[in-house]
VOFI-279492 format. One record per residue (C-alpha): x, y, z. Coordinates in steps of 0.5 Angstrom, whole numbers, plus 2048, in hexadecimal, padded with zeros to 3 digits. Example, Ala and Ser with C-alpha at 12.3 -4.5 7.8 and 13.67 -1.06 7.14 Angstrom:
// VOFI-279492
[rec [819 7F7 810]];
[rec [81B 7FE 80E]];
//
This chain:
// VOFI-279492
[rec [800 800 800]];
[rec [803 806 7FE]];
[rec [7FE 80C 800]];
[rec [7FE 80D 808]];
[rec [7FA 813 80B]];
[rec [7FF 815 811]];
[rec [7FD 81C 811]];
[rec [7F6 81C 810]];
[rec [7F6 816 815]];
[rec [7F4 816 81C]];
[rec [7FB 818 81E]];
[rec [7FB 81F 81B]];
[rec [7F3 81F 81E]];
[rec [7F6 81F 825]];
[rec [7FC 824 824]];
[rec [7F6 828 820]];
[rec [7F2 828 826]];
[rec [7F8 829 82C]];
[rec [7FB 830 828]];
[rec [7F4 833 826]];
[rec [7F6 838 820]];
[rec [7FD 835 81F]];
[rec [7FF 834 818]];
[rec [800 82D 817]];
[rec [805 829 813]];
[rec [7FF 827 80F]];
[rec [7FE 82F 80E]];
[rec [805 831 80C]];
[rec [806 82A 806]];
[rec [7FE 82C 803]];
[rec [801 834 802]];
[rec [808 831 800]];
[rec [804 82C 7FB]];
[rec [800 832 7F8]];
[rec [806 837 7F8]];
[rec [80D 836 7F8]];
[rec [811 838 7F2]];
[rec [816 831 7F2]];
[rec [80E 82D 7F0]];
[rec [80B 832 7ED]];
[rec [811 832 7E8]];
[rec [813 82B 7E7]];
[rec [80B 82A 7E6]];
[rec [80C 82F 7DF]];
[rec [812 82C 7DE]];
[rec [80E 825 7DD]];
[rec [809 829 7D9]];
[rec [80E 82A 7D5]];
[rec [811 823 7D5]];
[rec [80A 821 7D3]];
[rec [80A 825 7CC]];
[rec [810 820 7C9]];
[rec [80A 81B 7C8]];
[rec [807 81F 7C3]];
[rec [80D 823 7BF]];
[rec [80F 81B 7BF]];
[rec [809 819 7BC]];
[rec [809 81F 7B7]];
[rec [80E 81C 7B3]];
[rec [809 816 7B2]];
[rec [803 81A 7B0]];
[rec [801 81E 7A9]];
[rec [806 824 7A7]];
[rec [801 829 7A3]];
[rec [804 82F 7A1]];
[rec [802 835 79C]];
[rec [808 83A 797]];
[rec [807 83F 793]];
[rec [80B 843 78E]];
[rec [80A 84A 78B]];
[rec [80F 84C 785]];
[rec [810 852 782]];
[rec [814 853 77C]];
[rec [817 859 77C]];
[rec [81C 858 776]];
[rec [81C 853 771]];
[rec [821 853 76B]];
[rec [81F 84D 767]];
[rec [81D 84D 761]];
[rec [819 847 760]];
[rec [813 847 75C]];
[rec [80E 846 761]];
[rec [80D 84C 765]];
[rec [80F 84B 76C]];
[rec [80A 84D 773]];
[rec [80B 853 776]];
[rec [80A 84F 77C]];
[rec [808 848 780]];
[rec [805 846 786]];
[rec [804 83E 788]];
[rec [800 83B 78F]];
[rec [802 834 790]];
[rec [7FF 82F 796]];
[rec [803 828 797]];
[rec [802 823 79B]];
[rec [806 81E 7A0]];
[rec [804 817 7A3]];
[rec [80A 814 7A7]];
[rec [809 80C 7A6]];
[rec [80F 809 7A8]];
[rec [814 80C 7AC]];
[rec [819 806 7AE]];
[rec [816 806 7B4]];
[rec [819 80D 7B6]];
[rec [812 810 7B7]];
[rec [810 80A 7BC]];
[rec [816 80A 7C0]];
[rec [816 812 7C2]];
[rec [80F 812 7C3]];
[rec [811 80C 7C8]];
[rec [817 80F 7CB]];
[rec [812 816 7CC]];
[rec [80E 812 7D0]];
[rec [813 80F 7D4]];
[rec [816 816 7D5]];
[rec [80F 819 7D8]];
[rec [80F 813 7DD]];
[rec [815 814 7DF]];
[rec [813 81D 7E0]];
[rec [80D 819 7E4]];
[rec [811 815 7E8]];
[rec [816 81B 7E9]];
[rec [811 820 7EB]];
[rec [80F 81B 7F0]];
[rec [816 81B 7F3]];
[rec [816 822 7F3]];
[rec [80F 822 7F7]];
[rec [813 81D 7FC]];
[rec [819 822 7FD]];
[rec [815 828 7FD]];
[rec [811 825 803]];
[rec [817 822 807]];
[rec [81A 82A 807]];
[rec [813 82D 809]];
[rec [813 827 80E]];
[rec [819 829 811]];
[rec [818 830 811]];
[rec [813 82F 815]];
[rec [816 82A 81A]];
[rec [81C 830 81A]];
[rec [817 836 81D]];
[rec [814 831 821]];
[rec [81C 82F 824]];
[rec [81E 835 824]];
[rec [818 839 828]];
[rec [819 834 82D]];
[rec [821 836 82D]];
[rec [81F 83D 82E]];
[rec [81B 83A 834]];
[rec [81F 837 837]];
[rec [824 83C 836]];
[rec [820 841 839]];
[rec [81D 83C 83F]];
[rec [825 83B 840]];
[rec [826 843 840]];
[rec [821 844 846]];
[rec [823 83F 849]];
[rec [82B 842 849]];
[rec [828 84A 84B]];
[rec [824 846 851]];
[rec [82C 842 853]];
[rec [82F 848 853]];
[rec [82B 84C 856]];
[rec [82B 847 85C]];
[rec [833 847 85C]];
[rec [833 84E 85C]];
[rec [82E 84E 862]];
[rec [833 849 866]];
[rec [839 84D 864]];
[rec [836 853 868]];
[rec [836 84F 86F]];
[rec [83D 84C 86C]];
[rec [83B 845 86B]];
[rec [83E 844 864]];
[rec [843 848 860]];
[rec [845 84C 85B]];
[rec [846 847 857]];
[rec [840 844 858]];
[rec [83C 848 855]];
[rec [840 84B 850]];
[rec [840 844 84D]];
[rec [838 845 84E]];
[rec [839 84B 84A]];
[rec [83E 848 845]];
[rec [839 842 844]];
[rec [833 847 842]];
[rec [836 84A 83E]];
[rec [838 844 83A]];
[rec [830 842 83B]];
[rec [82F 849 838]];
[rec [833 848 831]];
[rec [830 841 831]];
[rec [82A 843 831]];
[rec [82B 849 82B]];
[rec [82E 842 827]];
[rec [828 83E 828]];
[rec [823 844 826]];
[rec [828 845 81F]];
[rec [827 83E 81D]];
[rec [820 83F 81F]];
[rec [81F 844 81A]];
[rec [823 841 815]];
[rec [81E 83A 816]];
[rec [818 83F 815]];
[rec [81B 842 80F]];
[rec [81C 83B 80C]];
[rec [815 83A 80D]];
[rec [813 83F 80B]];
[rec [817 83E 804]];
[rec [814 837 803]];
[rec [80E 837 805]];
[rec [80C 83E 802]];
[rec [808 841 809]];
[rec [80B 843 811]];
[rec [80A 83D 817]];
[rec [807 841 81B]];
[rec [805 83B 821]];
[rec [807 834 81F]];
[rec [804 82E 821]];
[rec [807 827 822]];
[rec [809 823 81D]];
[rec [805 81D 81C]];
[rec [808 816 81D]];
[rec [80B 813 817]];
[rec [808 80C 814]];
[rec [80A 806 811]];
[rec [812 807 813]];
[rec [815 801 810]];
[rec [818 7FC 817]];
[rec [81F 7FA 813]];
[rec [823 7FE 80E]];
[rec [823 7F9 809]];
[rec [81A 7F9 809]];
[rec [81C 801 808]];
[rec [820 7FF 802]];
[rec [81B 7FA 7FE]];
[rec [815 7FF 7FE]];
[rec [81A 804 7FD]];
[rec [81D 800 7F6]];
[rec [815 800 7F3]];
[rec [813 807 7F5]];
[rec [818 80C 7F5]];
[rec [816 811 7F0]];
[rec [81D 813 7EE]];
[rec [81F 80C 7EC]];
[rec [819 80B 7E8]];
[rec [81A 811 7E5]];
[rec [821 80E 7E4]];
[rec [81F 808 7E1]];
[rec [81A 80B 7DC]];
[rec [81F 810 7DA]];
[rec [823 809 7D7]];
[rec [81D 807 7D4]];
[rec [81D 80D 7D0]];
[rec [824 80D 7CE]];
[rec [823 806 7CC]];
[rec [81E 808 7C7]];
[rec [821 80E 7C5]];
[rec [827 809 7C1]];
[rec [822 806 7BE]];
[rec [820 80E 7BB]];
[rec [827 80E 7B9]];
[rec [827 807 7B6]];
[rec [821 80A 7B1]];
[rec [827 80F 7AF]];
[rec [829 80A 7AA]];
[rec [822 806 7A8]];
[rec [81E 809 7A1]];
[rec [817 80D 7A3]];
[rec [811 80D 79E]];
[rec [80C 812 79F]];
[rec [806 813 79A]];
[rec [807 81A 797]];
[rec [801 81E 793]];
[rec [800 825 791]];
[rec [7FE 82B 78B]];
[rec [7FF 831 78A]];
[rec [7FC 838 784]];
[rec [800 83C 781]];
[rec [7FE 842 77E]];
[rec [801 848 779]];
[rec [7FC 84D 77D]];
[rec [7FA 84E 774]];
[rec [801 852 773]];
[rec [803 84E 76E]];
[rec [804 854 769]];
[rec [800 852 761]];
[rec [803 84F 75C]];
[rec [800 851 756]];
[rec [7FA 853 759]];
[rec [7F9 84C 75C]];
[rec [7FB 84B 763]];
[rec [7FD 845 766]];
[rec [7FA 843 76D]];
[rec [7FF 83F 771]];
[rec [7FC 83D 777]];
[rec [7FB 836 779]];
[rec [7FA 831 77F]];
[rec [7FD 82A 781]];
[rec [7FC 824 786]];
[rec [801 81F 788]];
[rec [801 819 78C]];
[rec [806 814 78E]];
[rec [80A 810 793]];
[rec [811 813 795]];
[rec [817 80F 797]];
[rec [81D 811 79A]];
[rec [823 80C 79B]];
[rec [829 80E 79D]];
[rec [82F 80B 79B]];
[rec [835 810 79E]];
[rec [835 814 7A3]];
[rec [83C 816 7A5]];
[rec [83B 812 7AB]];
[rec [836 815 7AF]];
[rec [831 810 7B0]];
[rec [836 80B 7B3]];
[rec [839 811 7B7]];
[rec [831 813 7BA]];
[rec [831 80B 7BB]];
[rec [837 80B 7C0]];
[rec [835 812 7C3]];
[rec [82E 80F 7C5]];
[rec [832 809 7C7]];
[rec [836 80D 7CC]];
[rec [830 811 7CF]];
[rec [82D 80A 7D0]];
[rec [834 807 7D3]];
[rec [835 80D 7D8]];
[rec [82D 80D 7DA]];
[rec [82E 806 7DC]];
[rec [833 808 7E0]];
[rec [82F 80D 7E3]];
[rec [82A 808 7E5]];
[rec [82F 804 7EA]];
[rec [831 80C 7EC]];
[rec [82A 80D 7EE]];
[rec [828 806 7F1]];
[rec [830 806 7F5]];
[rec [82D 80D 7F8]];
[rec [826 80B 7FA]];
[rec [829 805 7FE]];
[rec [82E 809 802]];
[rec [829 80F 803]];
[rec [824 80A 805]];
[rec [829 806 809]];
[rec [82B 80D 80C]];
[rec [826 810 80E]];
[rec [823 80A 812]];
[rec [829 80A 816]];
[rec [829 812 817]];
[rec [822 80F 819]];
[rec [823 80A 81E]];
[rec [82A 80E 820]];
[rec [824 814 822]];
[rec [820 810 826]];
[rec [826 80D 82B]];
[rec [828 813 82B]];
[rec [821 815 82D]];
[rec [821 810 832]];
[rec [828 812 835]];
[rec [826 818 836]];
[rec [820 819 839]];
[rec [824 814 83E]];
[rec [829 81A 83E]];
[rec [824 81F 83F]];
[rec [820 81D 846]];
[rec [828 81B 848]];
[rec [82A 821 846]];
[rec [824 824 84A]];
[rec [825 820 850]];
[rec [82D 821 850]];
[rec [82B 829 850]];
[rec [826 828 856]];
[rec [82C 824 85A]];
[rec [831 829 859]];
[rec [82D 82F 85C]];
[rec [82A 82B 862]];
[rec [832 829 863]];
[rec [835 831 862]];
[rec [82F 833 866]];
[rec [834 82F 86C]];
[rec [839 831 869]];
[rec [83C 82C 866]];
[rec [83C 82D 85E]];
[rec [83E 834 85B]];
[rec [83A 839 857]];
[rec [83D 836 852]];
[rec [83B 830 852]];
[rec [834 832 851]];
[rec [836 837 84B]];
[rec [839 82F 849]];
[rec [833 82C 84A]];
[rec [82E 831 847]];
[rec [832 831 842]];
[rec [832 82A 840]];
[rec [82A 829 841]];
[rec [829 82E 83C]];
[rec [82E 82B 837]];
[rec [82A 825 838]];
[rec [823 827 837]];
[rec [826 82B 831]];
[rec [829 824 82E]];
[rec [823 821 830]];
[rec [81F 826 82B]];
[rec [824 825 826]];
[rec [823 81E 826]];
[rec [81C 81F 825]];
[rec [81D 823 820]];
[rec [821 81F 81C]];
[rec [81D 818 81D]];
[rec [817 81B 81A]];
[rec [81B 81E 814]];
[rec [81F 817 814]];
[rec [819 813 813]];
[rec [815 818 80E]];
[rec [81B 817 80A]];
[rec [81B 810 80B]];
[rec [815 810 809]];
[rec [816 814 802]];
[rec [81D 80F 800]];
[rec [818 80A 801]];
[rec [813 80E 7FC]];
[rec [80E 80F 801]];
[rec [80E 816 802]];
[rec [809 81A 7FC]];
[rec [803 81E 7FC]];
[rec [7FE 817 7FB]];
[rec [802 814 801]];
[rec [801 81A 806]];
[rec [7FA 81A 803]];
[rec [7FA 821 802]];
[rec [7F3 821 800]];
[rec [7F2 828 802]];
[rec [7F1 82A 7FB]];
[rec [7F2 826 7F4]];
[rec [7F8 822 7F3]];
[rec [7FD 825 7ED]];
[rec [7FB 81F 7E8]];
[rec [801 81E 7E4]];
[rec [7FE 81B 7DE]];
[rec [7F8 821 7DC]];
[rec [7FD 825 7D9]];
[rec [7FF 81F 7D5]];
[rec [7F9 81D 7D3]];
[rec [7F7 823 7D0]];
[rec [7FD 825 7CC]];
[rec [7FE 81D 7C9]];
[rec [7F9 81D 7C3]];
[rec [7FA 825 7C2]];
[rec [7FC 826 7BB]];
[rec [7FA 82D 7B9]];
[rec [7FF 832 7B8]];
[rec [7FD 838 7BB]];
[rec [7FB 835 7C2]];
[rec [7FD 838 7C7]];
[rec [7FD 839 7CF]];
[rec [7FC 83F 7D3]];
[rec [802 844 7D5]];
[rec [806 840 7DB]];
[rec [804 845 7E1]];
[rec [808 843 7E8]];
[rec [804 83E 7EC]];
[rec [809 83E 7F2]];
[rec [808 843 7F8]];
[rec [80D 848 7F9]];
[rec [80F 84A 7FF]];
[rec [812 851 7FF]];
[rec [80B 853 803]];
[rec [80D 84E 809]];
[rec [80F 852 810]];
[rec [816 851 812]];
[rec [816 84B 816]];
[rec [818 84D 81E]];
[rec [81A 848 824]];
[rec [814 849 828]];
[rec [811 842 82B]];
[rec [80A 841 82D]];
[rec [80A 83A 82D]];
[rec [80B 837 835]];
[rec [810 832 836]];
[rec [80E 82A 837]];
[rec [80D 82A 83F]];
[rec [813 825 83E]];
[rec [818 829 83C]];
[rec [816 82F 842]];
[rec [819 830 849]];
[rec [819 835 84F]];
[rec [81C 83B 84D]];
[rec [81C 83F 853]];
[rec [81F 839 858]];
[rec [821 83E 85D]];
[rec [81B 841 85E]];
[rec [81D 848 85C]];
[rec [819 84D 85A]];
[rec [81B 854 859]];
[rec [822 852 856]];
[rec [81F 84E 850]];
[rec [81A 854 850]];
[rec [81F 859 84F]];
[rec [823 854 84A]];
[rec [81D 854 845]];
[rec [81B 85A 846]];
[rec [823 85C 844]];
[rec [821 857 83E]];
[rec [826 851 840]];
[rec [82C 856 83F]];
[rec [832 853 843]];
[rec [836 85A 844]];
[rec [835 85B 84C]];
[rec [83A 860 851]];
[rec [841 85C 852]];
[rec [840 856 858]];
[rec [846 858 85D]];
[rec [843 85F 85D]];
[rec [83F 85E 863]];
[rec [844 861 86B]];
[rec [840 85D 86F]];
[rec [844 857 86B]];
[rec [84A 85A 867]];
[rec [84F 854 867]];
[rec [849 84E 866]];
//
């Protein structure tokens, strides 16, 4: 089965329903499907693709033409009896029927056909790249908002400790040196949380750029389905659906019958040929005698037209061994593709299973990392541990949670791209049924059996949605932290420090620590 419905299933229900407002996943694939350049321009690629069916075609149909000639005799020196016209004109129509080509006619229809399978199968690998990059800005903002978080949440908590180190400083119960290293620490936390927000911004850009609109609250991704349980499953399914190696595959048909073309070079053609012309003297042909002498008249042929070559300086034989080379080099295209499908699905199915251990080591570091913080301060409180070691300690639980939310990150777009190697990964397996599916095979249908001259489609116009008009993304974050990533961030209880320090707006410049008479030396 290959179509499956995750982002129109229950999964995505209940993230709808737990993030009223949100913009889903689902949302942001449905405008990235309606208007992102790279599928809006590769589907007219494919509609250019589509008219080589017809101009093949065109060499095996009828050929009509029409010519006419008007002469005017401006000097005439000839002495002949007959007096010669002062002007001509004649209008002929001929007529060409193809009936045997040497199969060139056949073969390049053929090798048309297998090239507009090749666009469809190329356009379906373009809609799986374009979604893992939409899949991956999402999961980067929804990263990247919790880092700000966190972040922040980290700042708090250093401007609420270094308040309370300068309180025990003034009754001489710790030193200078203690909370300068407070102070050095919530500096550093400041910068830290400068950096995250430029990322930040740069992630929303980048959604902005792929999904043609801002992300503004985003809701949680839904689960991924149907992730193959060994490397070896991702690599047979990938084998029999990947786009780009059946896009491949047809590209060698194609150059296959395109030496069959070539080999028609040197093959006699026949066609049935037909035609007739009139021409006139426009009554200027002078008297003689006083007889005038008419010379208009009308003729009718019809035939067969044979054309057998016999030398041609070797070119036929050199189009032959070009083809052949084209034909040999998309061969080995083919195993090019197949060797990077199966290292692609292989990869991604162990960057998959590394982010999901990586996952479950953290979550570990996390609450020990969280347990380890609450220790240290309950043994400082007795004098036991340093400052320091609670700034380590803080320190180290906020690099757990930021790995424990990257490793979340990349799982997800791991999986997804695991799922589009394995050729699992396009607008009908998403089920974006929002609107109408792009069908690859209506223009097709419609241009094939054209044969008129002087048909047209209207003048191209831009489909994609331009972004010139979108805000510039800030690093401002409204979505709250997942209750396991929070902690207490006034441990001490300290009240109007932390109010003067977020009133100040975290700023860690403060008047010199050893400035206090009471305690000059500590």
């Amino acid at each position: 089965m290959r179509a499956f419905r995750w982002i129109a299933g229950v999964s995505l229900a209940a993230c709808a329903a737990s993030s009223a407002g949100a913009e889903t996943l689902r949302d942001a694939l449905l405008r990235t499907y309606a208007s992102n350049p790279q599928l809006t321009g590769e589907r007219a690629n494919l509609r250019a693709t589509d008219e080589g069916v017809p101009i093949a075609r065109a060499s095996g149909l009828p050929q009509l033409s029409a010519d006419s000639t008007f002469t005017e005799n401006v000097l005439n020196t000839n002495n002949a009896s007959i007096a010669q016209p002062r002007r001509t004109a004649s209008a002929g129509v001929n007529l060409s029927v193809p009936l045997y080509a040497g199969g060139a006619v056949r073969n390049s229809v053929r090798a048309a056909e297998r090239r507009v399978e090749a666009g469809r199968a190329n356009l379906r690998s373009v809609e799986a790249n374009v979604f893992t990059q939409v899949v991956a800005a999402y999961n980067d903002v929804l990263r990247d908002e919790a880092i700000v978080r966190l972040n922040q949440q980290n700042l708090r908590v250093l401007e609420v400790n270094l308040q309370a180190s300068r309180d025990r400083f003034e009754v001489g119960d710790l030193t200078r040196t203690d909370v300068a290293q407070s102070e050095a620490r919530l500096a550093s936390a400041q910068a830290q949380l400068r950096s995250a927000e430029a990322q930040l911004i740069s992630s929303r850009e980048t959604y902005v750029e792929v999904t043609g609109a801002s992300a503004d609250v985003l809701a949680p991704p839904p689960e991924l389905p149907n992730l193959p349980a060994d490397p070896q499953g991702a690599v047979s399914v990938a084998i029999d659906n990947n786009p780009a190696l059946q896009a491949a595959q047809r590209e060698s048909d194609a150059a296959g019958f395109d030496v069959r073309v070539a080999r028609a070079g040197r093959l006699p053609s026949v066609a049935a040929v037909a035609g007739g012309n009139y021409s006139t003297t426009l009554n200027s042909v002078p008297d003689v005698n006083g007889i005038r002498i008419q010379q208009d008249g009308a003729a009718a042929t019809a035939g067969l037209q044979l054309s057998l070559p016999l030398f041609q300086g070797g070119r036929p034989a050199a189009q032959v061994r070009r083809a052949q080379a084209i034909e040999s080099s998309a061969i080995e295209r083919v195993t090019q593709v197949e060797r990077g499908v199966v290292s692609d699905a292989r990869s991604a199915f162990a960057a998959w299973q590394s982010s999901l251990r990586v996952i479950q080591s953290s979550e570990v570091q996390v609450s020990a990392n969280r347990l380890s913080l609450e220790g240290v301060r309950a043994e400082n409180s007795v004098g036991t541990r340093t400052i320091l070691d609670i700034l380590n300690a803080e320190q180290e639980l906020l690099n757990s949670q930021i790995q424990l939310v990257s490793a979340r990150r990349d799982a997800y777009v791991a999986g997804f791209a695991l799922l589009a190697a394995m050729g699992r990964a396009e607008a009908q397996d998403l089920g974006l049924d929002g609107g109408a599916l792009y069908d690859p095979t209506a223009n097709y249908s419609r241009v094939r059996n054209r044969i008129w001259d002087w048909d047209s489609d209207p003048q191209p116009t831009p489909v994609a949605s331009t972004t010139v008009g979108t805000p510039a993304q800030t690093p401002v974050v409204t979505r709250e932290l997942e209750p396991e990533l929070r902690h207490d961030v006034n441990p001490y209880g300290v009240t109007d420090g932390s109010d003067a320090a977020s009133r100040r707006g975290g700023d860690a410049t403060t008047r010199p620590v050893d400035t206090n008479p009471a305690n000059p030396d500590s």
